[in-house]
C-alpha positions as CSV (number, residue, x, y, z in Angstrom):
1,X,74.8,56.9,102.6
2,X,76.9,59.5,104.1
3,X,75.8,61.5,106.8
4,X,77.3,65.0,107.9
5,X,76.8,66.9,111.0
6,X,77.2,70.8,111.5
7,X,77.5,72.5,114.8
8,X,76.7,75.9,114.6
9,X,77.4,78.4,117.7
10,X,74.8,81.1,116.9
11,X,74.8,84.7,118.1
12,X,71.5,85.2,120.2
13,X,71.4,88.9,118.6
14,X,71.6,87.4,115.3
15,X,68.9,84.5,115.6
16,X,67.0,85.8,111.8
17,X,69.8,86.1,109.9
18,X,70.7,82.4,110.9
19,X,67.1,81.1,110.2
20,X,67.6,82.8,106.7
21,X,71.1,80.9,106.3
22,X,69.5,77.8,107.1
23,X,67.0,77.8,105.2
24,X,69.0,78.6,102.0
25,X,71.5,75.8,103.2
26,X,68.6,73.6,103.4
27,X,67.4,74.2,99.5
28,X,71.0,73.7,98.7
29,X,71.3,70.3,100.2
30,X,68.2,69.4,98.5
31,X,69.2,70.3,94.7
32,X,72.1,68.5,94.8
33,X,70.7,65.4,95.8
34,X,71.4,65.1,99.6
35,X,68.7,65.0,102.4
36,X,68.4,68.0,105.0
37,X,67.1,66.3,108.2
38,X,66.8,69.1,110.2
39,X,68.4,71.6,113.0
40,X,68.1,70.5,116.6
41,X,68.7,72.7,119.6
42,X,68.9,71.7,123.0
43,X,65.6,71.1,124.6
44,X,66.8,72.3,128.1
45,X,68.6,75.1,129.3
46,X,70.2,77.9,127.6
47,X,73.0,76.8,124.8
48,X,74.1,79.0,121.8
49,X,74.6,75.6,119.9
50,X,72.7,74.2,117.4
51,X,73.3,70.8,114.9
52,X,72.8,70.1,111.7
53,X,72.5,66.7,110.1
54,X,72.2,66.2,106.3
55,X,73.1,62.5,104.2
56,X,74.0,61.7,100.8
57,X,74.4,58.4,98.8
58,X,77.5,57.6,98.8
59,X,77.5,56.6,95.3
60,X,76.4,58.5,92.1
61,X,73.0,58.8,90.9
């Protein structure tokens, strides 16, 4: 298994038009045959960052 992770910096001003790239991103992940595991903020303070973790097997289905 492979695992990626993403850090996104994300415009405050522009918080739905990330949602709606995420969740697209998610959907993508999924068809071709990785696993989305989320977006994680921080859960204190104020941060314009944000992660992303998705795997995939590291061999061929």
């Amino acid at each position: 298994m492979i695992t990626c992770v993403v850090t996104y910096t994300i415009d405050p001003a522009k918080t739905r038009e990330f949602e709606a790239f995420a969740r697209a991103w998610m959907d993508l992940v999924g068809r071709h045959g990785g696993v989305h595991h989320g977006y994680f903020l921080p859960s204190e303070g104020a941060s314009d960052e944000a992660l992303a973790l998705f795997s995939f097997p590291s061999h061929p289905r």
